[in-house]
N, C-alpha and C positions, 0 to 999 in steps of 0.2 A: 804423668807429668807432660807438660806441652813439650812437642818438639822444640821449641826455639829454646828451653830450660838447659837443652844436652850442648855437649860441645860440638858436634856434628852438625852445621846447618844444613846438608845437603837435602833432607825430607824437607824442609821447610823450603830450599827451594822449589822441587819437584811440587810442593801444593800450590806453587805459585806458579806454573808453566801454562797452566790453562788460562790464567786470567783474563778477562777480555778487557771488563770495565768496574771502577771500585767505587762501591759505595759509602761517602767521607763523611762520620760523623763530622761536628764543628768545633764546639765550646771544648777542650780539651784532648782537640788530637791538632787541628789547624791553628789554633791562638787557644789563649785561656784569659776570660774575659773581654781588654781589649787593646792586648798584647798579642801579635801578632808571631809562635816561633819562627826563629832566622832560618830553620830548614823548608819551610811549609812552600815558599814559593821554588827552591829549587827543584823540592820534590814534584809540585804540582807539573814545572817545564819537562823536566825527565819524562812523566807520562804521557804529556803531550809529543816528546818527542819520538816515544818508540811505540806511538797508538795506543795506549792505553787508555779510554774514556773514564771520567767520573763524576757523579752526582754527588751534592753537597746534601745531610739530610738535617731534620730537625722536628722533635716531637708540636715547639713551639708555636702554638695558631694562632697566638695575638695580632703577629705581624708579616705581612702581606710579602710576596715573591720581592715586590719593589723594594721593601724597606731591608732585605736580607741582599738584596744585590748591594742598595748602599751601604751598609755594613760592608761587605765584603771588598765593595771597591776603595771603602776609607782604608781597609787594610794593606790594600795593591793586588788584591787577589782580581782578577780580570774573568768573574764570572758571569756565564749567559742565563737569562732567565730558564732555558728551559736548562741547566744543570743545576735549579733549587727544589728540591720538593720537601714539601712541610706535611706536619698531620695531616690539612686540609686536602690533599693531593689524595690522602693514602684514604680518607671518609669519601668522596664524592667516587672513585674506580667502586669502593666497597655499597656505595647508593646506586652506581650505574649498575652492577654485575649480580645485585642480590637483592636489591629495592627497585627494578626497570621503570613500574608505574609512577615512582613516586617522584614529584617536582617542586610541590608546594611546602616550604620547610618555615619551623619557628626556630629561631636562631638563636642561642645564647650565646655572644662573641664580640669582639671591637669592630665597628663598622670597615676595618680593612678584609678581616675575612667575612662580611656579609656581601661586602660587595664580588670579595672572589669567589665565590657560590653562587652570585647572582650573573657573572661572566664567565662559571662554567656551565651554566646552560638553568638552575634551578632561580627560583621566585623565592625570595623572603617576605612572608606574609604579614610581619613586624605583630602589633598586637589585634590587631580588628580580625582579620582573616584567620580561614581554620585550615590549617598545615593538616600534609600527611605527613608528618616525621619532626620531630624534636633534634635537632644536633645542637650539643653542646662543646664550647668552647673555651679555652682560656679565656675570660671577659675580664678584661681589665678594667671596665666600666661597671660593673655591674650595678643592675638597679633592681632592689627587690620587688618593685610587680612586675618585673618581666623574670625573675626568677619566680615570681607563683603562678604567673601564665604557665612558663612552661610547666611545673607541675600538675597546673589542672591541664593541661593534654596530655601526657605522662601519664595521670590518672585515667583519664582518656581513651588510654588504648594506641595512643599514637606510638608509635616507631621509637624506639630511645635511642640516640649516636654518639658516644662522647669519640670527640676526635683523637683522644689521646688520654693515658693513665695519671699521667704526674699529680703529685697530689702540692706538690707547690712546687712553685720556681726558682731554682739558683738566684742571689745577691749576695751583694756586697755591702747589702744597704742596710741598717739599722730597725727591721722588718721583716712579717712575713707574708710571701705573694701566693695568696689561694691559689690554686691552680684548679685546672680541669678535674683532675679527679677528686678534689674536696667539694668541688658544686656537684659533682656527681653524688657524693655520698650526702652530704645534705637534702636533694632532689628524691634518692631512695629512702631514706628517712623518713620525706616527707608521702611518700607514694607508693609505698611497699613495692615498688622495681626499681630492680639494676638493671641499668644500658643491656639492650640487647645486644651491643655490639660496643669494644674500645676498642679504636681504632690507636694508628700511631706504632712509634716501637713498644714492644717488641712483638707486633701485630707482625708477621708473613708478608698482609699486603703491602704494608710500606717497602717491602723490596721484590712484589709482584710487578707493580706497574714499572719499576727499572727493567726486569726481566721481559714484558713484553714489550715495552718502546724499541728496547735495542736487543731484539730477537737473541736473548742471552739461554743456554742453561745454566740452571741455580749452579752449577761447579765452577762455572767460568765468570761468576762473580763475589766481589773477597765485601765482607763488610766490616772498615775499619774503625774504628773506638773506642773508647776509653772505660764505658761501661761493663758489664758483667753480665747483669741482668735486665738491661735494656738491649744495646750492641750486638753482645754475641748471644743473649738468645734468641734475640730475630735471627742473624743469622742461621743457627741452629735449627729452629724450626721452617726456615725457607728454603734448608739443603745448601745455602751458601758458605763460602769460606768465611771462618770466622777470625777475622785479623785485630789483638789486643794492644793497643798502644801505654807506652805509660807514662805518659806524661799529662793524666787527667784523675780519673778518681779511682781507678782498682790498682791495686799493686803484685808483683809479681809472685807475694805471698796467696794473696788468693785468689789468684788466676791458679797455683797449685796443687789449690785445696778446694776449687771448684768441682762438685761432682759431674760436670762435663765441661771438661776446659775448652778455653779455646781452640781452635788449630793452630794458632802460631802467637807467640809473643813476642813483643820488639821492646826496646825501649820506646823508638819513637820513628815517625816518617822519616828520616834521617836513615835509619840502618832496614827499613823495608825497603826503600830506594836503591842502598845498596845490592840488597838480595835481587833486585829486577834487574841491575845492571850487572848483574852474576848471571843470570840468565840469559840475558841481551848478548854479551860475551864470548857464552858456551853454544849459543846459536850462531852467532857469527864465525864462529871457530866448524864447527862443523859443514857450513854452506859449501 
């Protein structure tokens, strides 16, 4: 049973003493939808006020660092580009650190993330040119000859990246939105390979490159959200703290009956907050 389950919070403070900087899912821990919770900006000041850094994350590649700043500033949330990182962030560390040669890429994706590939240093070769590596993305566009392009390099031999697993995207809308991992599985279908690589949660590297921008170890960083099997098993397999919130899609039943729970369950930002200013406290109490 998670600690936060018992009446004793004190372990669930102690695993928060270390923490340096937290890494904040979005959709269902900060707002759900685009309803913004009443605690999300208090919590946010509190962090900033007793040092606490955080990255905002998101498996989501349709939509560019800019268009997630706006998002977040229609909310009032007053974040900096560089506290967003998306799938795309967590495939281009994993193209620089495991693919070094490789620059020329075929893209399945909205021209928001082609261009941010093309302003992290790589070339998008569109259809005429021959890529060293296929990455696919959530395309919201999609046009089926550039889904057979990519297949025939796929066939190829070429490099396969999906940025991320989802196999469709959260709405509210009267539909269903393919995601990355249904073009992926259509893509192997058609080419008898699976991605050498899916990137995204609950990929490691999505909370590698948080760990070495801000020379963190994995203990002194908490990963907070609502998922189960996205959230905290990135956490899990990056050695980070796994922080459950619930005011999103798992519920305290089976956060329970998880065979590796989380490390801590809350209701919500609201009573983690608390728990930091219980620390904040018993530190100032001792100075």
């Amino acid at each position: 049973m998670p600690a936060s389950q018992s009446k004793d919070q004190k372990p669930n403070t102690k695993i928060l003493a270390s923490i340096r900087h937290l890494a904040l899912d979005m959709d269902g821990t900060l707002y759900r939808g685009a309803t913004l919770f009443d605690f999300t900006r208090p919590f946010l000041a509190q962090m900033d006020a007793v040092g606490i850094g955080y990255t905002f994350l998101t498996n989501n590649s349709s939509r560019s660092v800019g268009d997630y700043l706006a998002h977040l500033h229609r909310l009032g949330i007053p974040a900096r580009a560089d506290q967003i990182r998306t799938s795309m962030h967590c495939t281009v560390d994993y193209l620089r650190k495991s693919l070094p040669d490789v620059r020329r890429l075929y893209i399945l994706g909205t021209p928001s993330l082609r261009r941010e590939f093309a302003e992290a240093g790589f070339e998008d070769v569109g259809d005429d040119g021959e890529p060293e590596a296929v990455v696919v993305g959530f395309d919201t566009g999609l046009v089926f000859s550039r889904l057979c392009k990519a297949a025939w390099w796929i066939k190829h031999g070429k490099p396969f990246l999906a940025t991320h697993p989802d196999n469709v995207c959260p709405t509210d809308q009267p539909t269903v939105l393919v995601d990355c991992g249904s073009v992926c599985a259509c893509l192997e279908r058609a080419t008898g390979r699976a991605p050498d690589a899916v990137l995204g949660k609950p990929d490691p590297w999505m909370l590698r490159g948080i760990l070495d921008r801000h020379g963190l170890a994995p203990q002194e960083l908490a990963m907070v959200g609502d998922r189960l099997y996205t959230d905290m098993a990135m956490a899990r397999r990056a050695g980070a703290i796994g922080v459950l919130v619930l005011t999103g899609e798992a519920t305290a039943e089976q956060a329970a009956r998880c065979p590796s729970p989380p490390d801590l369950v809350v209701p919500s930002l609201k009573q983690l907050g608390e728990m930091f200013g219980e620390i904040q406290r018993t530190t100032d109490n001792s100075a």
